[in-house]
FITI-816121 format. One line per 8 residues: number of its first residue (from 1); their letters; for each residue y, z, x of N, C-alpha, C. Coordinates in steps of 0.05 Angstrom, whole numbers, plus 32768, in hexadecimal, padded with zeros to 4 digits. Layout:
! residues N
NUM = A = Y,Z,X,Y,Z,X,Y,Z,X  ...
***
This chain:
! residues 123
1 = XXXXXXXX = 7E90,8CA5,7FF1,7E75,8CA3,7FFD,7E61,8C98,7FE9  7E4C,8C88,7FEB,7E41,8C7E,7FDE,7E1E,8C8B,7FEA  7E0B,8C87,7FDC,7DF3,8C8C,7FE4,7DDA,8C89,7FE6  7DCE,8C8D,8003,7DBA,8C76,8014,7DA8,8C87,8005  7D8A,8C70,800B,7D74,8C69,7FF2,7D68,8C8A,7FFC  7D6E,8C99,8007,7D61,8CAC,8007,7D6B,8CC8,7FFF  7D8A,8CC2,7FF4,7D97,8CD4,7FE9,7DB5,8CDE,7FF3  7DB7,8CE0,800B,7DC8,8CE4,8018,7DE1,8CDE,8016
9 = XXXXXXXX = 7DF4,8CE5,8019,7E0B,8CD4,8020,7E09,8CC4,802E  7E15,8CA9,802D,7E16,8C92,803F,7E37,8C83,8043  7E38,8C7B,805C,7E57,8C78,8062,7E5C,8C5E,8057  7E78,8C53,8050,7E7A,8C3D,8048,7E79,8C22,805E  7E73,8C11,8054,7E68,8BFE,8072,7E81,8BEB,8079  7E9B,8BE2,8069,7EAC,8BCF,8072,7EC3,8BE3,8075  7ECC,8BD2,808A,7EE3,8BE4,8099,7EFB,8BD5,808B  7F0D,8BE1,8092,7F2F,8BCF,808A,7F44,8BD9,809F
17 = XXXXXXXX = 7F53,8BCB,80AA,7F6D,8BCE,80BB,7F7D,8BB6,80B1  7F93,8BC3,80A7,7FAC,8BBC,80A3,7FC4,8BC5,80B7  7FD3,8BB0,80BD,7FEE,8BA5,80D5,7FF9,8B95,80C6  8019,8B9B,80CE,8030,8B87,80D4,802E,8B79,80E9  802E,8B5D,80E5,8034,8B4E,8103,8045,8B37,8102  804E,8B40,8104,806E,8B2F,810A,8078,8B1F,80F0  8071,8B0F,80DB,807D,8B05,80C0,8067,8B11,80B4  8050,8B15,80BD,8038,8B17,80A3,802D,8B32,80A4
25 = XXXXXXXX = 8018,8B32,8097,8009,8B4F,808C,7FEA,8B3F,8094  7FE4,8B52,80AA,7FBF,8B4F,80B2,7FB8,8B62,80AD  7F9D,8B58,809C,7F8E,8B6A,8095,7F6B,8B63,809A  7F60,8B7A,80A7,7F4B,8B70,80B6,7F35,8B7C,80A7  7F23,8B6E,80A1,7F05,8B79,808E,7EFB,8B79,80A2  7EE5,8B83,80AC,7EC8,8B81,80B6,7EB4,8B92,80AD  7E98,8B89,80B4,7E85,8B9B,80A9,7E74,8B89,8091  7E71,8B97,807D,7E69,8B93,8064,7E6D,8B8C,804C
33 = XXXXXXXX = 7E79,8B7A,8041,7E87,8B77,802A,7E70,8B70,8011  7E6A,8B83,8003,7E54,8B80,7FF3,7E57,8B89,7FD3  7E45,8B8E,7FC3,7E56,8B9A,7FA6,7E64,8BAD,7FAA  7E51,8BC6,7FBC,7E60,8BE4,7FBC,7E73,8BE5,7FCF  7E7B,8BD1,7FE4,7E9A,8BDA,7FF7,7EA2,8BC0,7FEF  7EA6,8BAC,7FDD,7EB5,8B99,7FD4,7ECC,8BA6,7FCF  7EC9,8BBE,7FB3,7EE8,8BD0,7FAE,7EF8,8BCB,7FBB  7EF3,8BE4,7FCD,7EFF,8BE8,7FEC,7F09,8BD5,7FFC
41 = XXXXXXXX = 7EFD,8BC5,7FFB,7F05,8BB1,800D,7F21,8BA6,7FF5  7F17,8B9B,7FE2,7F33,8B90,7FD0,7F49,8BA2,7FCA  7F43,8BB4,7FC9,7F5A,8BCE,7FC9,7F71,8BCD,7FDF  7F5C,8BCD,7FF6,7F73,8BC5,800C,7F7C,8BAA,8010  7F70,8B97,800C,7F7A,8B7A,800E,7F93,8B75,7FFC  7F8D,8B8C,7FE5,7FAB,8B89,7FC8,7FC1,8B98,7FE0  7FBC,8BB8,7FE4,7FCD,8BC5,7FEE,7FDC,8BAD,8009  7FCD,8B9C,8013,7FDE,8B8C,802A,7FE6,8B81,801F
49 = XXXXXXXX = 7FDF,8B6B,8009,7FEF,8B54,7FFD,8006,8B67,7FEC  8014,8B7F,7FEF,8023,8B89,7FE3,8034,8B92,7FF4  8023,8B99,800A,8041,8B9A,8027,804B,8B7E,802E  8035,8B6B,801F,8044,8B50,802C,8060,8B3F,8023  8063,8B5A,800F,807B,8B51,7FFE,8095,8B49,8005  80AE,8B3D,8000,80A5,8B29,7FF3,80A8,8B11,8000  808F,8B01,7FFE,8088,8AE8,8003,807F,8AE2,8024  8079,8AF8,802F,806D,8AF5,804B,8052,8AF4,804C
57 = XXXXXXXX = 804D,8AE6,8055,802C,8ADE,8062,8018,8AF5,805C  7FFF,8AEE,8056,7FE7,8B03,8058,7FD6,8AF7,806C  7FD3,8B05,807A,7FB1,8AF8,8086,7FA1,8B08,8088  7F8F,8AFE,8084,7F7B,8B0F,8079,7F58,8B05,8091  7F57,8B17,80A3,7F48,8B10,80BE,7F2B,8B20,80AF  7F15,8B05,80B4,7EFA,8B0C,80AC,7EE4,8B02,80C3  7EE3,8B03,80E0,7ED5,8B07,80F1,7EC8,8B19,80F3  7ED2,8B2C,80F1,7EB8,8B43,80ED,7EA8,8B4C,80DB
65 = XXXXXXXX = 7EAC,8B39,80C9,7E9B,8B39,80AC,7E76,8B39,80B4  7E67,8B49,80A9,7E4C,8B46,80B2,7E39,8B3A,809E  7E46,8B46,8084,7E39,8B3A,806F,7E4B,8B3B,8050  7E4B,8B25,8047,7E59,8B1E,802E,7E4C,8B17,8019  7E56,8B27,8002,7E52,8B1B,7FEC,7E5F,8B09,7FD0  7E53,8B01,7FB9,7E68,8B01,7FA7,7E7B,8B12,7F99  7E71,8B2A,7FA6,7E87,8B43,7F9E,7E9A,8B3B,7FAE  7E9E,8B36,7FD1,7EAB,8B33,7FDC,7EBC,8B17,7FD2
73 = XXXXXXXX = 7EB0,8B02,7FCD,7EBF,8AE4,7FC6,7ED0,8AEB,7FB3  7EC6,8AF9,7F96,7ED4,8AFA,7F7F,7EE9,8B15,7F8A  7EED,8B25,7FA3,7F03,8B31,7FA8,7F1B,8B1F,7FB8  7F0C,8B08,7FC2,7F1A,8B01,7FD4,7F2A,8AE6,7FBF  7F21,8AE0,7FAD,7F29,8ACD,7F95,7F3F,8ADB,7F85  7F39,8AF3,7F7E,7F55,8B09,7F6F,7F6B,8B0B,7F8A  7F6B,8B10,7FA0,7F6E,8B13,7FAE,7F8B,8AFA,7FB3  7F7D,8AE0,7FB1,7F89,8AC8,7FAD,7FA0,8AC6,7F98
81 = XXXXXXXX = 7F94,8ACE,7F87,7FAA,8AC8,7F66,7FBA,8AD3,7F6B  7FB9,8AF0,7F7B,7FCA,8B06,7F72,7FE4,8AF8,7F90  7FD6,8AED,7FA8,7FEC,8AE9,7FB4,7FF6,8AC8,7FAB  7FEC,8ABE,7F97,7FF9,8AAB,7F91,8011,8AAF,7F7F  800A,8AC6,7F6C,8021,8ACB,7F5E,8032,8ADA,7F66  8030,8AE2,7F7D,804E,8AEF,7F8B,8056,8AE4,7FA3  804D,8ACB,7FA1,8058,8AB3,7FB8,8053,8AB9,7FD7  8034,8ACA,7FD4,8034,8ACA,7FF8,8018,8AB7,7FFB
89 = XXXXXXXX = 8026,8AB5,800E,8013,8A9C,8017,7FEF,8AAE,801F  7FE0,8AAB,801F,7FCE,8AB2,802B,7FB6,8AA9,803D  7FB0,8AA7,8058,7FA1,8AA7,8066,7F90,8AB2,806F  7F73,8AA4,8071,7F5F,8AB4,807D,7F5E,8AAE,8097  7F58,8ABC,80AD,7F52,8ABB,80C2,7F33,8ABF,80CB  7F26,8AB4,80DA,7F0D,8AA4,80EA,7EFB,8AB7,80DC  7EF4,8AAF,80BD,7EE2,8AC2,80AC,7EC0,8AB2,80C0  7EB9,8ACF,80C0,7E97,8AC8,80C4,7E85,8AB8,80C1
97 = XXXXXXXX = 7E70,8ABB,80C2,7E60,8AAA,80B9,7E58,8AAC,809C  7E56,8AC8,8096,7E44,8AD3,8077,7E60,8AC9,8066  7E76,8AC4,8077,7E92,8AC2,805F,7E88,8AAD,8055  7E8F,8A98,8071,7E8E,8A7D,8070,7E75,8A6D,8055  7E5E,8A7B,805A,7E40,8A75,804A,7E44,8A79,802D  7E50,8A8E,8026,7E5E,8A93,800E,7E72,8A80,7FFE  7E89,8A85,800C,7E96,8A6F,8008,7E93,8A45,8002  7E76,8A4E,8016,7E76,8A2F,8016,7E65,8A2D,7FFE
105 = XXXXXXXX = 7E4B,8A40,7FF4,7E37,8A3C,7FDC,7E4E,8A3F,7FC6  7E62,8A4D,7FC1,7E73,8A52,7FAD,7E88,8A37,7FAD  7E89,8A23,7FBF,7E99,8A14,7FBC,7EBA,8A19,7FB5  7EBA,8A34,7FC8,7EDD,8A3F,7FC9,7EE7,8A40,7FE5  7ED3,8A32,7FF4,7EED,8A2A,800B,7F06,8A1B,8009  7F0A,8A05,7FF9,7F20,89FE,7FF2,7F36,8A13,7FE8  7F31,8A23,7FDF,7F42,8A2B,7FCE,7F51,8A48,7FE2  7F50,8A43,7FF9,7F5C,8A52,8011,7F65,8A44,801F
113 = XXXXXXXX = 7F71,8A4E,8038,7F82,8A4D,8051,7F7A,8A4F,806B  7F6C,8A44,807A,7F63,8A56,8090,7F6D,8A4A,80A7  7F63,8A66,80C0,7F6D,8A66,80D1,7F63,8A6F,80EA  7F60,8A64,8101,7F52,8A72,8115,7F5B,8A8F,8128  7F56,8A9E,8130,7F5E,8AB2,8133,7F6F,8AAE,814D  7F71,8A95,8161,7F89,8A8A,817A,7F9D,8A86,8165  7F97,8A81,814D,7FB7,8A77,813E,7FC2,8A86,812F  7FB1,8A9E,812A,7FC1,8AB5,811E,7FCE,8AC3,8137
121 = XXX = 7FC1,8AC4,8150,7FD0,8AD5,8166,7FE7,8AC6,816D  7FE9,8AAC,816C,8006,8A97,8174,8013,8A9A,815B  8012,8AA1,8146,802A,8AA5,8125,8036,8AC1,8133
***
């Protein structure tokens, strides 16, 4: 738990769901990906790229993303290396808008996979 400006406990704002589906490993962010639930969020994106072993697909679905940051890019960049060096391929699926804005000022859209969310349901 982390905590809101008035003291309290406060819940963490990005969600994660992880599935097998059929060759690959989806794993679904939504919510908030900011400094303080960046962790979290990469924690689980490792733990999938580790069921995706070895050498099956990650996808990694960011539609429900509400707001991103460079905490979130620089997780989703480790994120990258780590499935490049154990040979899984990795895909993003129909990241947001706040992904997308990120990505595009950081000039690391190239350096992904993407995918619309009709073509992750037809894989």
């Amino acid at each position: 738990m982390r905590t809101s400006a008035d003291g309290r406990a406060a819940p963490w704002i990005v969600s994660v769901d992880t599935r097998d589906v059929g060759g690959a490993v989806l794993c679904r962010i939504a919510g908030e990906v900011d400094a303080d639930d960046a962790p979290i969020a990469e924690k689980a994106l490792l733990d999938a790229l580790h069921r995706a072993r070895p050498s099956r697909q990650l996808w990694v679905e960011l539609s429900g993303v509400r707001f991103f940051s460079a905490a979130g890019l620089n997780a989703l960049l480790r994120l990258r290396q780590a499935a490049a060096d154990q040979g899984s391929p990795l895909v993003l699926i129909a990241p947001a808008e706040p992904v997308r804005r990120v990505l595009k000022l950081a000039r690391a859209g190239s350096c992904f996979q993407f995918a619309g969310l009709g073509e992750a349901a037809a894989a």
